[in-house]
C-alpha positions in Angstrom: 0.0 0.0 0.0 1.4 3.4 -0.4 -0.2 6.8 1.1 1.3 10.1 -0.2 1.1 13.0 2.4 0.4 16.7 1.3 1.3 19.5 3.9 3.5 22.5 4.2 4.6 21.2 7.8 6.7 18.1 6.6 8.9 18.1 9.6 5.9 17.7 11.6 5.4 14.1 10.5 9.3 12.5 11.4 8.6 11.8 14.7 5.4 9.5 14.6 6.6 7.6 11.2 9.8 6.7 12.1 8.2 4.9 15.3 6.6 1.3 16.3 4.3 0.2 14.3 4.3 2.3 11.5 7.9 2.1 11.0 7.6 -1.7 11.4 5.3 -1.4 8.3 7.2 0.8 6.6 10.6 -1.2 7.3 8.6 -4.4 6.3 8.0 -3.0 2.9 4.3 -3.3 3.8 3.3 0.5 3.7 5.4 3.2 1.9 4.3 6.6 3.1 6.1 9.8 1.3 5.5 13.2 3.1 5.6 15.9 0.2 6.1 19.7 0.6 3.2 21.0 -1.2 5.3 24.1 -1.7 7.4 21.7 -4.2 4.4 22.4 -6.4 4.4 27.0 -6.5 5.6 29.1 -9.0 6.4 32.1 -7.1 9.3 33.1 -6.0 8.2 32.8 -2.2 6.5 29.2 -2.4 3.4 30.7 -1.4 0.6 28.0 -0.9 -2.0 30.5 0.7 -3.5 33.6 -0.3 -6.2 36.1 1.1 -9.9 35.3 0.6 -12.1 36.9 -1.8 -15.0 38.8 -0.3 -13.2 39.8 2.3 -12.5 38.2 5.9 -9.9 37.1 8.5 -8.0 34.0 7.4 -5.5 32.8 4.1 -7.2 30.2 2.0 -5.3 27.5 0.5 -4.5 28.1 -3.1 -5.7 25.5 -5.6 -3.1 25.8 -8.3 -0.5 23.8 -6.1 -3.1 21.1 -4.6 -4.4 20.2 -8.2 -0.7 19.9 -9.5 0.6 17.9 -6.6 -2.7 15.4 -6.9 -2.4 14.8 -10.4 1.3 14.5 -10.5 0.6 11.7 -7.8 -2.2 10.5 -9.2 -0.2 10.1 -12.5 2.1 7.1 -10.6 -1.1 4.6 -9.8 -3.9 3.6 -11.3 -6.1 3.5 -8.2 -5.9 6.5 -6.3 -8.4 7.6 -3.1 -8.1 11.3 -2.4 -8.6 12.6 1.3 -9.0 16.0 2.3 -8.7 15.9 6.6 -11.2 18.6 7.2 -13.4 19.7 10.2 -16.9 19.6 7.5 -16.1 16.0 6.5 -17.3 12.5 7.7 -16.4 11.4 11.3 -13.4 9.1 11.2 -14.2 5.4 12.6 -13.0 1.9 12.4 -15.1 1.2 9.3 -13.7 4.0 7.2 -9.6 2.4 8.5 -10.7 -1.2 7.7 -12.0 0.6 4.3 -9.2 2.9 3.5 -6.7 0.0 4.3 -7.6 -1.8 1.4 -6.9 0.0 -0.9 -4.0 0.5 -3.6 -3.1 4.4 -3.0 -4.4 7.2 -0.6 -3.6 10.8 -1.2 -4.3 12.7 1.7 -4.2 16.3 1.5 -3.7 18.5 5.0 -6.1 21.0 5.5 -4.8 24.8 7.0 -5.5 28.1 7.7 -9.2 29.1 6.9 -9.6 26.5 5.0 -8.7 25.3 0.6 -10.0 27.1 -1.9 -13.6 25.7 -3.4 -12.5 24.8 -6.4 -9.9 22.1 -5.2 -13.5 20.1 -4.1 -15.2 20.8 -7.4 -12.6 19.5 -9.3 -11.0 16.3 -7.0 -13.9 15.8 -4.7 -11.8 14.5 -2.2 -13.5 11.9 0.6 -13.8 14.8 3.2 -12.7 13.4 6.7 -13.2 14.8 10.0 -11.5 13.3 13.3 -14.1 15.3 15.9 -15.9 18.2 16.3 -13.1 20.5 17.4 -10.9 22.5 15.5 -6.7 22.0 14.9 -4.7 24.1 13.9 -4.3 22.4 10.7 -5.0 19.2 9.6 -1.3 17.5 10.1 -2.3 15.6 13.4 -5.6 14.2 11.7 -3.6 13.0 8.5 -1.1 11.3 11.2 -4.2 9.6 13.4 -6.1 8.5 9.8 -2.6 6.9 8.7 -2.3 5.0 12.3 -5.4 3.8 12.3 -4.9 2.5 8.5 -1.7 1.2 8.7 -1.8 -1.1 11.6 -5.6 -2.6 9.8 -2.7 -3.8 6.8 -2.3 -7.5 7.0 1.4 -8.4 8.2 1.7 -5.3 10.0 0.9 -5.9 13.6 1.8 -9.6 14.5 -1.2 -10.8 15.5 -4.5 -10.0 13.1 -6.5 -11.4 16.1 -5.0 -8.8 18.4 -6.3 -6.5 15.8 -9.9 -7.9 15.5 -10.6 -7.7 19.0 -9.3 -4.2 19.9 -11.9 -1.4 20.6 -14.5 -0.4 17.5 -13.7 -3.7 15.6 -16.2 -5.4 16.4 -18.6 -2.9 17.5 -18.6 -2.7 21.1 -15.9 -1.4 23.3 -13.1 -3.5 24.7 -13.5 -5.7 27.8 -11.3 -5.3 30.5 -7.8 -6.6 30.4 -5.5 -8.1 32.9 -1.8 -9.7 33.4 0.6 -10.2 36.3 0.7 -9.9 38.8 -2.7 -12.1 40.0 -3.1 -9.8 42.8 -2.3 -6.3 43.2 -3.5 -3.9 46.3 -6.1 -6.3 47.2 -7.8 -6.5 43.8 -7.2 -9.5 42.0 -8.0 -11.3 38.7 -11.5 -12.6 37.5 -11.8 -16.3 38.7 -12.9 -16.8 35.3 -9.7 -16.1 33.8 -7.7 -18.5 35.0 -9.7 -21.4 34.6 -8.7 -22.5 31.2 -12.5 -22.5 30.2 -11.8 -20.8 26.8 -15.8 -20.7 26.2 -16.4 -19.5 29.3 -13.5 -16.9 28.9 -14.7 -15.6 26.1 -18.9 -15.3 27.2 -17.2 -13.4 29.9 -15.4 -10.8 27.6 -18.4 -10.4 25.7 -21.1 -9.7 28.7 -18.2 -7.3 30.3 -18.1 -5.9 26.8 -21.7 -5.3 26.6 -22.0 -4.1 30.0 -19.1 -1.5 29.3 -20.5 -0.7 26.1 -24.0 0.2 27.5 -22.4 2.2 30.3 -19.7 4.2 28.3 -21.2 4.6 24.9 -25.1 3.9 25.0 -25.2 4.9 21.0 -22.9 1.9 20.0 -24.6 -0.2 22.6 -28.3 0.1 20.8 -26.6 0.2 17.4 -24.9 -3.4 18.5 -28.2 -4.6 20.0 -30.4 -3.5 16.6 -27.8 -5.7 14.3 -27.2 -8.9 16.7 -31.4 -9.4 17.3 -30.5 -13.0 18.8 -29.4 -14.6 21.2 -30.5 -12.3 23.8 -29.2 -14.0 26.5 -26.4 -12.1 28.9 -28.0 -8.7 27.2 -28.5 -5.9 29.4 -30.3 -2.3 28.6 -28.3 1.0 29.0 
């Protein structure tokens, strides 16, 4: 898979690619992620990739020119290319969009800054527009990084374990259940009994209901939306 980065902050990104798992993917050969200045693709003299708004305003818009040459140049190397824009108007961000954006060939992801990119960039790429929360960054460097996590680690041979993957948070629709190692007892609290049994069916019935129950306590809306799509069995079920 290979995900080309667009920002004017490129030093911003050395830090969290060159760590754990993402440089394990990268290293691996699985991922190749290129960070691109987008001032690479002016024609000024002073590499400007903002300008002042028409109509008036606080706030530089992005200009267009550079974002459309930079796409298409990129665009130009694969066959199968997604563009993202990371932008506070787009679609929230969640475990379905990683598992989708991890399967395929070539993202583009564009960073979003200042006041915002100039209209035209949407008309003419109509980029999937994605939002991490409503809350606004100072630009959209930190989203692009979380999106690229999030993706990267979904990429088969990445993490070790795929099944360590499946179960984590989101995957499977509820929350996580709670998770515990050594010591067996620690300040007077100690293990679930049911976890050191052996009982693998029993182990897992228990990680569901705790599941369930920490769902329906933490996040109510993913708890209905579980309960709507799993109609039976209804046994170890309980409402928010």
């Amino acid at each position: 898979m290979r995900i080309d980065i667009l920002t004017t902050f490129v030093e911003m990104f050395s830090g969290p690619f060159d760590e754990s798992i993402i440089k394990r993917g990268r290293e691996s050969g699985l991922v190749d992620i290129r960070v691109h200045n987008l001032r690479e693709w002016t024609h000024d003299r002073h590499h400007k990739t903002d300008d002042e708004q028409y109509g008036g305003g606080d706030g530089m818009v992005m200009l267009a020119q550079p974002l459309l040459d930079a796409v298409r140049d990129l665009q130009a190397e694969s066959e199968h290319s997604h563009v993202v824009l990371t932008s506070p108007q787009g679609r929230l961000f969640n475990q379905t969009i990683a598992e989708d954006f991890s399967t395929r060939e070539h993202l583009i992801i564009l960073c979003g800054h200042y006041k915002g990119i100039d209209e035209r960039v949407m008309e003419a790429l109509q980029p999937d527009e994605i939002s991490i929360g409503d809350f606004i960054l100072t630009g959209g460097e930190l989203p692009a990084m979380i999106v690229t996590d999030a993706v990267v680690r979904l990429i088969p041979g990445v993490v070790g374990s795929i099944r360590s993957v499946e179960e984590d948070s989101f995957s499977s629709g509820l929350l996580d259940c709670p998770r515990y190692t050594r010591p067996r007892e620690l300040e007077g609290m100690e293990v679930p009994e049911v976890l050191l049994g052996g009982n693998h069916a029993e182990i897992e019935r228990w990680r569901l209901e705790q599941s369930l129950q920490r769902t329906a306590e933490r996040r109510p809306d993913l708890y209905q939306k579980w309960v709507d799509e799993h109609p039976m069995p209804r046994k170890g079920r309980k409402r928010a």
